[in-house]
N, C-alpha and C positions, 0 to 999 in steps of 0.2 A: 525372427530376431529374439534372442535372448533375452533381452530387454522388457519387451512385451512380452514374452512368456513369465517371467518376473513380477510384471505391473499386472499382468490376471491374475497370476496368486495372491495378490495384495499384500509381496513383500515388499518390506523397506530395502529401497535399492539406491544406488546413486549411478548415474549414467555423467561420462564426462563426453562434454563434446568432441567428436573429433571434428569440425569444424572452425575451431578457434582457430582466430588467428588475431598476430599484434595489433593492436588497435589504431597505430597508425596507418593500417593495410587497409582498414576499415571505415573509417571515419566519413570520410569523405564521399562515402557513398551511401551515407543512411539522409533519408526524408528531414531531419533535425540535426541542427547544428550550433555549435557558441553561441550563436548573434541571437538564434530564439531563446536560449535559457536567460542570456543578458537581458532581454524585450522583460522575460517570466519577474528576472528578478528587479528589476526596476520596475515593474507594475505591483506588485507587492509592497514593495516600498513605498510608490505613490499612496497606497493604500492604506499605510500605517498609520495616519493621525484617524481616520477612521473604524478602525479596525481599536485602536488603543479607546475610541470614545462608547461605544459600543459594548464591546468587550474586555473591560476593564483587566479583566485575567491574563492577558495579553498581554506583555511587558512592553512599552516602548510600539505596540500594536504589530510586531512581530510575530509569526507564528513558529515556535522552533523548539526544540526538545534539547535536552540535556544528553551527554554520555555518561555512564556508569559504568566503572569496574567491578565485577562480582566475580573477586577472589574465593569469599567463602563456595559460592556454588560450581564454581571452575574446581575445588579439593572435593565436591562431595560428587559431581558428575565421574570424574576421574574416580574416586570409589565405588558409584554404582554398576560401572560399566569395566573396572577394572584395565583402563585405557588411559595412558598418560594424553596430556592436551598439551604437544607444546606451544610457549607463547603463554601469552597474554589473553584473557576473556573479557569482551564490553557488552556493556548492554545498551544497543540506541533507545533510549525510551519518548517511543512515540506514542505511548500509552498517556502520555504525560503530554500531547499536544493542547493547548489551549482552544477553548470553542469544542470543539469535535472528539478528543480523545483519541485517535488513533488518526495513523498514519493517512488516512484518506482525508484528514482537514488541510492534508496538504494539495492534494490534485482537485479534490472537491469543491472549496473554498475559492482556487484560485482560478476555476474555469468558472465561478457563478461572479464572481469581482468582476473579471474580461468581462462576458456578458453584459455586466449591466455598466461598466465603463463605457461599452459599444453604443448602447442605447442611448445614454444621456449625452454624449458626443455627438452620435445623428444627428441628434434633438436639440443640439445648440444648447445644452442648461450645462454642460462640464466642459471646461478645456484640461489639457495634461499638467498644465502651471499651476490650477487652483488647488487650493488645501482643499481632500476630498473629505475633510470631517464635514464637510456642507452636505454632503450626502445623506446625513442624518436626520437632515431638515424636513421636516411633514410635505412638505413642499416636494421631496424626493422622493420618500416614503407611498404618497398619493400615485406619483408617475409611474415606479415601479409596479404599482397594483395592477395596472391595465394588461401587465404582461405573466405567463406561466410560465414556470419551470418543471422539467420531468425529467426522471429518471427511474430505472432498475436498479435494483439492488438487493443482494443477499444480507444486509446490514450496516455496513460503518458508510459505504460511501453514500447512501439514502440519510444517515444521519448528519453529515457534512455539507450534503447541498441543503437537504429541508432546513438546518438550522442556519445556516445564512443567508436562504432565499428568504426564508421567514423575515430573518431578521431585516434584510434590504428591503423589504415590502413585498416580493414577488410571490403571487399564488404559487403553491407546488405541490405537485402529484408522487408520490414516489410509490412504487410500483415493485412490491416485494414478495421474492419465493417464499415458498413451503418453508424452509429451514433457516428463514431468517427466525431472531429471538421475540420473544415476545415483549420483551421489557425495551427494543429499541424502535418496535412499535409504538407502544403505549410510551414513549420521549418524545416521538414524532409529533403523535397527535397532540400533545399536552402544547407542542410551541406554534398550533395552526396546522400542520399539515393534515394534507388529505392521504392517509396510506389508503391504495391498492392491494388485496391480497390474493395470490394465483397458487390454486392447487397445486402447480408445477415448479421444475428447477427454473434457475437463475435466467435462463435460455428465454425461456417461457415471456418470464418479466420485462422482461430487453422488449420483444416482440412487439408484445399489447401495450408497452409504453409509448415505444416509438409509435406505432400506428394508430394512436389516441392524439399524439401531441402532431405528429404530420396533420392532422384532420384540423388544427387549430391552427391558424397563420399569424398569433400573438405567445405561441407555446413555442416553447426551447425546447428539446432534447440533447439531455447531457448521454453520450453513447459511451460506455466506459471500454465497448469494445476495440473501437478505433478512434477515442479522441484525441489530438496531437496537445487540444488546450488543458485535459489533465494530464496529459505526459509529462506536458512541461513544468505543471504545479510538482510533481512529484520530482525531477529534475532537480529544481534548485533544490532541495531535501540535501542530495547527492553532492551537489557542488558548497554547502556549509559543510560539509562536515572537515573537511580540512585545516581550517580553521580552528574548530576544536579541538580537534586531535594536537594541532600544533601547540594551542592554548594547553593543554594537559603534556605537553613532554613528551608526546608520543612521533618518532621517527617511523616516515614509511617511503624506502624505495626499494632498490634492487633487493639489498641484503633483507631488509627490515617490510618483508609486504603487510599488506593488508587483506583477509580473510573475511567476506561478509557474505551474512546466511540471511536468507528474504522468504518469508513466508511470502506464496506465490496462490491467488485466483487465476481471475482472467487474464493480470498479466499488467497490467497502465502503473500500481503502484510499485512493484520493483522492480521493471522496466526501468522507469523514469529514474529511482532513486538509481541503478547500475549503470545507466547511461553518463548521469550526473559524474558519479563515483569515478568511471573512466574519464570522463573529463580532466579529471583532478589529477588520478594517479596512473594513467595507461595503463602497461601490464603490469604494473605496481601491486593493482587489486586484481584479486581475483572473487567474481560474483557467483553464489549458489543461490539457485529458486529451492524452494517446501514445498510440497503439495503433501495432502494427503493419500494415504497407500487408495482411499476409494474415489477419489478425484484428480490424477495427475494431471488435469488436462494439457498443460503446456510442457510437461516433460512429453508427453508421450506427441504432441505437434511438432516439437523440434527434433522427438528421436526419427519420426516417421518425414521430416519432411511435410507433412502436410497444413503442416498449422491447423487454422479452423473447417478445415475438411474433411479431421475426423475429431471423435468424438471419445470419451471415455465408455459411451455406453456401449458404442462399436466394438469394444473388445471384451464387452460383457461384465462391466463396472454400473454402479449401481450409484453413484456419485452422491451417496449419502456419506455425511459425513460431522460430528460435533461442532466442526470448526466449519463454523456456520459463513464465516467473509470467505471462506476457501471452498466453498460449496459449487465449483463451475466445470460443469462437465467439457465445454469446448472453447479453444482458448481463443486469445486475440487474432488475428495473423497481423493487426498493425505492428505491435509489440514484436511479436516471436519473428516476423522478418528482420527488426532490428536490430534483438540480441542474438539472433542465431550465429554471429562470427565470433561475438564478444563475450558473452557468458562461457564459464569455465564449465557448471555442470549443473544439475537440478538431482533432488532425492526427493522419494516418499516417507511417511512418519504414519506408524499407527496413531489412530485417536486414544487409544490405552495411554500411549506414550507422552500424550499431550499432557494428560492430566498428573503423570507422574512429575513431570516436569515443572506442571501451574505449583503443584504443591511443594515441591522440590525448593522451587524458589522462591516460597515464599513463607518456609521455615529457615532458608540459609538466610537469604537476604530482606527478606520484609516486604518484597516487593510482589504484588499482584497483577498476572497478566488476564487477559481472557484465554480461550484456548486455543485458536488459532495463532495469538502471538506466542506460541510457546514455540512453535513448527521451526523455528531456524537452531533450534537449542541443540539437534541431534547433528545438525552441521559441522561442528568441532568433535564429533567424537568419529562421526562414519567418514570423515576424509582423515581421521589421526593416519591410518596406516599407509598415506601415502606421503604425507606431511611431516617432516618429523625438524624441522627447523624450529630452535627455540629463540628466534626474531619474527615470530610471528602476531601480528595481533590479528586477534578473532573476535569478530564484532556481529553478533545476533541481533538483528534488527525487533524488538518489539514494536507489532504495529495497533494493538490499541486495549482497553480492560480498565481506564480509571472513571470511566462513566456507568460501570457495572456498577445494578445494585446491591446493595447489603446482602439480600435474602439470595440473589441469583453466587454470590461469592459464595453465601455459608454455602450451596449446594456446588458450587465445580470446586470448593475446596477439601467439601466429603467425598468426592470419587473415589 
């Protein structure tokens, strides 16, 4: 396959599906449907006088990002690259999530809430009627203690369970590779948790996570490989965003689509936000994954068909890479069965490319990403030449860089 010959060189490629089909052909045969995102977003909701007592930062105890137009770096990409962009250029900023800072306060967050919803439901202390700001009560705090939470992670989404398991009371383990940061370490432990740390990739961490917390019968394991309860945190991401978009003046159907670029790991967080997205617009949106040129793992699972059967290292990838939350050599297969009719395509991005890009936009615009939220940026220029429709809007999902410290910015903004 050409493809693969491509993805060994560790060019930047983009692969479109030829698998796609209209999403109503679709729908009705994926494991997830409506009725569970509606479950997702009315337990969210439930969740908000909580969520607002807590964590004040939280408007209204909502967890939800802004969109931004970035005109000036839409005129300066088009000059670096010498490629017109037609349409329109957004920026989702999930970098700007409340609690967590990136995109994973959405699946993270929302699968440690269910949990300990579940709990204190068993346990006769919550019905679905009560203001869950009583949740905050020591009284709640204490009950939570008795129980662990665990998880793998390459970074953001370790950051998102440990800081609202902390924050709910629950012990928690997270269980981090090689190439996670050192500074979302040293967050972790400052708010109570316990990090794990494993010589190995992300793979690695998943492993010894899961088979520390199976040995405990008061211990969770949050699986990011195949959890349907972060799918669906990530989910309602996808199904707000209509809303805004309307709220800003912005049309999208046949003539007028919508264009959106996902930095892509293992696959749960823009899974879910594209699944969402279909919801909203069918073939209205058309959705691309990121990965990096040394980690495609889910490009290369849905070129080959095999999903998590193979591996990046299989074809002699070395699945290191800066973009430290994109560090996963083998993808979902819960995910990648899901979007394999509905996703439109997936590309690779140098890590070089990353940082031009972190710096890029944040002499245009002011704004600071980490480096893996950079990865959807080359998605408006490497689909221009097939694209040339000026009702287009193109929406780069940033998924997270406003909990980076000072000193880790001055150094990914001297690359």
């Amino acid at each position: 396959m050409k493809i693969i010959d491509d993805l060994k060189g560790l060019k930047e490629t983009i692969w479109y599906n030829p698998n796609y089909k209209e999403f109503q052909n679709v729908i009705d045969g994926l494991p997830v449907n409506i009725e569970d995102v509606k479950e997702a977003e009315a337990r969210l909701i439930r969740f908000a006088p909580y969520i607002e007592k807590v964590f004040p930062e939280a408007k209204d105890g909502i967890i939800e990002s802004p969109i931004s137009t970035i005109n000036k770096m839409k005129s300066s990409m088009e000059k670096t690259f010498d490629t017109k962009i037609c349409g329109k250029l957004l920026l989702k900023r999930d970098d700007l999530l409340p609690i967590a800072g990136s995109i994973k306060a959405r699946g993270g967050i929302y699968e440690v809430l269910k949990h300990a919803e579940d709990l204190a439901i068993k346990e006769g202390l919550l019905k679905l009627d009560d203001n869950y700001s009583i949740l905050a009560e020591e009284s709640f705090v204490n009950f939570f203690s008795n129980y662990t939470v665990q998880v793998g992670s390459t970074g953001n989404l370790g950051l998102s369970i440990g800081i609202m398991s902390a924050k709910i009371g629950f012990k928690v383990i997270v269980h981090m590779s090689s190439d996670a940061k050192q500074w979302k370490k040293d967050m972790l432990r400052s708010k109570g948790v316990t990090v794990m740390e494993y010589p190995d990739d992300y793979s690695k961490a998943v492993e010894e996570g899961r088979a520390l917390s199976d040995s405990n019968p008061n211990s969770y394991f949050i699986d990011d490989e195949n959890s349907k309860n972060l799918f669906m945190g990530y989910t309602v991401g996808g199904i707000r965003v209509k809303k805004q978009l309307e709220d800003m003046g912005i049309l999208i159907d046949a003539e007028h689509p919508l264009f959106v670029y996902l930095p892509c790991g293992v696959g749960g967080g823009p899974g879910g936000v594209a699944y969402g997205l279909k919801l909203m617009y069918g073939d209205n949106v058309q959705c691309f994954f990121a990965e990096p040129t040394h980690s495609p793992a889910m490009l290369l699972g849905l070129a080959t068909g095999k999903h998590d059967q193979i591996s990046v290292e299989d074809i002699g990838l070395d699945n290191k890479t800066e973009a430290d939350g994109l560090a996963v050599g083998r993808p979902s297969s819960f995910v990648g069965k899901i979007v394999e009719k509905f996703l439109t395509g997936a590309y690779t991005i140098d890590d070089k490319r990353l940082y031009v890009f972190l710096k890029e936009l944040y002499e245009t615009e002011g704004i600071f990403l980490e480096p893996s939220a950079l990865a959807g940026f080359l998605g408006p220029i490497i689909t221009a030449p097939k694209y040339k429709n000026e009702n287009i809007t193109h929406m780069c999902w940033a998924t997270g860089g406003s909990l980076v410290p000072y000193e880790a910015r001055k150094e990914f903004l001297s690359r």
